[in-house]
C-alpha positions, 0 to 999 in steps of 0.5 A: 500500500502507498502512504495516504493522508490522515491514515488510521492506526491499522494502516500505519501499522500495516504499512510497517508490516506489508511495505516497509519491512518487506521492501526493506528484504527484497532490496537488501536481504538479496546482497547480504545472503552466503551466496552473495561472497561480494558487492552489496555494501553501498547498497545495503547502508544507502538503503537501511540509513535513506528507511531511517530517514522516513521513520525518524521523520514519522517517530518525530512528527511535522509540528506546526512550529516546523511547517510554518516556522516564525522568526523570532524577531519579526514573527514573519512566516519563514520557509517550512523545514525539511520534513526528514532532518540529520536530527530525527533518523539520529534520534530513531536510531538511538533510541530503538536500534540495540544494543545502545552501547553500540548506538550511542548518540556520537557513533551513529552521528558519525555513522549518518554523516560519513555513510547517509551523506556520502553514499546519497549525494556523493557516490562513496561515504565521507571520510571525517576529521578526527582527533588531531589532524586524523582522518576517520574512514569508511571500513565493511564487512559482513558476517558476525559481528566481532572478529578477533583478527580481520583481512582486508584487501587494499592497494597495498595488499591486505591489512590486518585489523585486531578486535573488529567489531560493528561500529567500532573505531579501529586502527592498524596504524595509530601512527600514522593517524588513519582510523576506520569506523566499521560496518558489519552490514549483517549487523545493521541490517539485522538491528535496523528490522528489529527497531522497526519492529519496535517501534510500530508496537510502540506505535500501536499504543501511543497516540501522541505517536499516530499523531507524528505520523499523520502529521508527517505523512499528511505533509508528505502526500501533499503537493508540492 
């Protein structure tokens, strides 16, 4: 089913069940299976973090404050904000993907700006100044989500990574100030379903919540 205006809590919760879920394994599911040995990794992120923008966008909601924003000063009207903001699939993600010591709020800001900005609007994911003139980069995996010891294939032949582990900043060479932010997508994938899941049980109780939904949604159906 197409979102719709004014939906009524069993279509919300439908949606959840019978389209975004079930889209979200037959576009992602297909790469991160065993008999998929390579490719997948842009694909699977670009589509698990773009999922998350549309649910931090109805978790949050579409206030009056946000679709006819005032100035401070004048009380003019302004331009209406983004309906999905940095902010909001932040949000969702730290507050339903699991474990939260993994999710915690730094990691997955780090994780929307290097992976979500990169991947949609600049082909590959950022790479993020860090620490003292450091250089954070992008690093994929799949299978488990720990390994004691990892190879990688690189120009320079394979490196060695010790104690990878989903969401982790690691380093084969701290001298040299290069560090990586790892991404199992199994992982990702995994704990992005379960929130999902999550989140529409909390939505099938709380009306506050069906009422971010329809606010976003109702903006989202209309024309532009």
């Amino acid at each position: 089913m197409a979102l719709k205006s004014n939906m009524t809590r069993d279509e919300m919760l439908n949606f959840i069940d019978n389209e975004l879920i079930p889209q979200a394994k037959l576009e992602i599911e297909n790469w991160i299976k065993p008999r998929k040995k390579q490719g997948g990794y842009f694909v699977t992120v670009r589509q698990i973090l773009c999922m998350v923008d549309f649910l931090g966008a109805v978790y949050w909601g579409y206030p009056l404050q946000e679709r006819k924003p005032k100035s401070k000063k004048t009380k003019k009207l302004l331009k209406p904000m983004k309906i999905a903001r940095s902010e909001k699939a932040i949000k969702f993600i730290t507050d339903f993907f699991k474990p939260t010591n993994t999710y915690q709020k730094d990691i997955v800001t780090k994780l929307y700006n290097m992976y979500r900005h990169g991947l949609v609007h600049l082909y590959q994911p950022r790479i993020l100044k860090y620490k003292s003139k450091g250089k954070l980069m992008w690093f994929f995996y799949k299978g488990k989500r720990s390994w004691s010891r990892k190879f990688v294939d690189s120009n320079q032949g394979k490196i060695i990574f010790n104690n990878v582990d989903h969401l982790k900043i690691i380093t084969n060479d701290p001298s040299r100030k290069r560090y990586y932010l790892a991404v199992c997508i199994d992982a990702l994938y995994e704990d992005f379903e379960k929130a999902a899941l999550v989140y529409k049980t909390k939505l099938a109780k709380i009306k506050y919540l069906q009422r971010n939904w329809r606010t976003t949604v109702n903006a989202i159906c209309k024309p532009q």
